[in-house]
Residue, then its C-alpha position, 0 to 999 in steps of 0.5 A: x415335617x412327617x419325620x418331625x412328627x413321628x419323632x414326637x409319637x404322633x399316630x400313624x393311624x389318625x383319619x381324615x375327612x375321608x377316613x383315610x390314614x397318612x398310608x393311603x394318602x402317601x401311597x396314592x400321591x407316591x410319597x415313597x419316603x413317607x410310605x417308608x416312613x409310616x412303614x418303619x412305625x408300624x403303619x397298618x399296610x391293610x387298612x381300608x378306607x370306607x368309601x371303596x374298601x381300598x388299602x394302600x397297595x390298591x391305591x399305589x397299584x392303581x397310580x402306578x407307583x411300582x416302588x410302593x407297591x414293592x414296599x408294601x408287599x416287602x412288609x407283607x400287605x395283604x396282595x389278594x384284598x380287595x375293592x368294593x368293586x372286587x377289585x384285585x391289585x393285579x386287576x386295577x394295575x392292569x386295567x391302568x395299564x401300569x406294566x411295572x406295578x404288574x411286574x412287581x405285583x408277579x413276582x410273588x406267584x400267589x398274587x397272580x391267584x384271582x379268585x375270590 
């Protein structure tokens, strides 16, 4: 279905009631295709949604899906953005206790840089 409608050009970027874009919402849920989908169509990995301020590498970091947080870093989201709460990717993976986010999150040295 996400196929079908990125073949007829629908917009990557539409919001629902929450202001959140396809991207987050896959990247939350774990859809991985989907995710490698949007991607592929120029999906915005750096988008924020208004309620916490989080982008979609918040989100999969937080859920724990490794393979999306791969993906999105791959396509060159922003690692160092941050929550409402001042939140890294490294702290809301950490604090969930996702081990495999963590090690995708440190593969690249300057994701482990915590300062503001």
């Amino acid at each position: 279905m996400v196929r079908m409608l990125l073949d007829v050009r629908a917009e990557t970027e539409t919001q629902d009631s929450k202001r959140c874009t396809p991207l987050h919402r896959a990247s939350w849920k774990g859809h991985a295709n989907i995710v490698h989908m949007l991607l592929a169509e120029g999906a915005n990995y750096d988008a924020r949604e208004p309620e916490d301020m989080r982008t979609p590498l918040l989100m999969a970091a937080a859920q724990g899906h490794a393979g999306i947080v791969k993906a999105l870093l791959d396509k060159g989201a922003c690692h160092t953005a941050r929550n409402r709460n001042w939140e890294s990717s490294v702290c809301v993976a950490a604090d969930a206790g996702h081990a495999d986010v963590l090690k995708e999150l440190i593969v690249t040295p300057s994701t482990l840089n915590l300062e503001p």
